[in-house]
N, C-alpha and C positions, 0 to 999 in steps of 0.2 A: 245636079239638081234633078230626084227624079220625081220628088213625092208635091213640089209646088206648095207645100203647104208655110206657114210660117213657123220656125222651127229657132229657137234660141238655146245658146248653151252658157251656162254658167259656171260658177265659182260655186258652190253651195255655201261653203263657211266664210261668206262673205256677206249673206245676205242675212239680214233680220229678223227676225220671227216670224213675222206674218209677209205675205204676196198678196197685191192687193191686182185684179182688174180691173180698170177704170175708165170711162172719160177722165181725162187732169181735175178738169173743174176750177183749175187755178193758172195762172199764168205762172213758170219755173223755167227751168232751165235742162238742160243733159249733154253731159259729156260723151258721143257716142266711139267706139275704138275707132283708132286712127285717126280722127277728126278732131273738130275744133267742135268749141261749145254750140249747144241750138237753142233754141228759142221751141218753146211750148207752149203750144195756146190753150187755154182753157178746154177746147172741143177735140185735142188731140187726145185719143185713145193711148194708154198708157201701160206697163204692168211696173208695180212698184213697191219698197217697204219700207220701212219704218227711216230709213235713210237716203233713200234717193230711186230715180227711174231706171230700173233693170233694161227696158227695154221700149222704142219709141214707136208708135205706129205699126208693130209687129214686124220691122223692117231695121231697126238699127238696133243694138243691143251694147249698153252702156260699158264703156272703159275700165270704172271701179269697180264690176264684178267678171270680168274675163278673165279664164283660163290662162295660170304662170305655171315656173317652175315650182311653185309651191301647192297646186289645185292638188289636193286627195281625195274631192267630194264634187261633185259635177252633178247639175240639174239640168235637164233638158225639158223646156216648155214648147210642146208641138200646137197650136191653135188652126183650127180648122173654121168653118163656118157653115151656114145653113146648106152649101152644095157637099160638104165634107163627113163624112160618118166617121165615129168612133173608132170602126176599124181601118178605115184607111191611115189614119194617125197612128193605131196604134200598129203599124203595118211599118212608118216611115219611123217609129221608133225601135221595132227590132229589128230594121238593117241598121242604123247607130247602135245597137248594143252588139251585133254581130261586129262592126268594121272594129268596135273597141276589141272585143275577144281576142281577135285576130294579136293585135299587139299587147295587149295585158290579160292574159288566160285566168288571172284568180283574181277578177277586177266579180265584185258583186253588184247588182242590179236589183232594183223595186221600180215596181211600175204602179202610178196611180193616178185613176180618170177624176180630173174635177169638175163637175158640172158648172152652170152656167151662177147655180145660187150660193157657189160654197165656198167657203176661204180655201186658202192652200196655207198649210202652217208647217 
């Protein structure tokens, strides 16, 4: 752990169209890996689409979209906060795109910043 930030990895083609950031706003549910179901409370901070919570409190990251033997598409959400700048995120996200090289050398990469006001689709 060297970058402290909160840093989630995905499935890509598992998730939905649209990633939403959020308060819940609602009382649900999430499967997080390894674990058993949680409880979400309306006020718990969430990122999520059109089918379920990707990820909880920016600290547990859902079951249904984790990396198998079948992932060909990976999404990495790095979230920072008001002590965090852009660059350091985007700092903790090319050593992840270096450790991948290392083991898939014709593995492709796009990198893109979403601000505070914008979807991510």
């Amino acid at each position: 752990m060297q970058s402290l930030l909160a840093i989630g990895g995905h499935d890509y083609n598992k998730i939905g169209e649209k990633i939403e950031f959020t308060v819940s706003q609602r009382e649900d549910s999430f499967l997080p890996i390894l674990s058993k179901e949680k409880h979400v409370a309306k006020t718990d901070y969430v990122y999520r689409d059109d089918k379920g919570i990707l990820a909880w409190l920016d600290i547990r990251d859902s079951d249904l979209y984790k990396f198998d033997d079948d992932t060909k598409d990976a999404i990495f959400i790095i979230q920072g906060n008001a002590n965090t700048s852009v660059e350091m995120r985007l700092e903790a996200l090319k050593r992840i795109q270096s450790d991948l090289k290392e083991c898939m050398p014709d593995m492709k990469f796009e990198t893109l910043v979403i601000n505070q006001s914008e979807k991510l689709i």
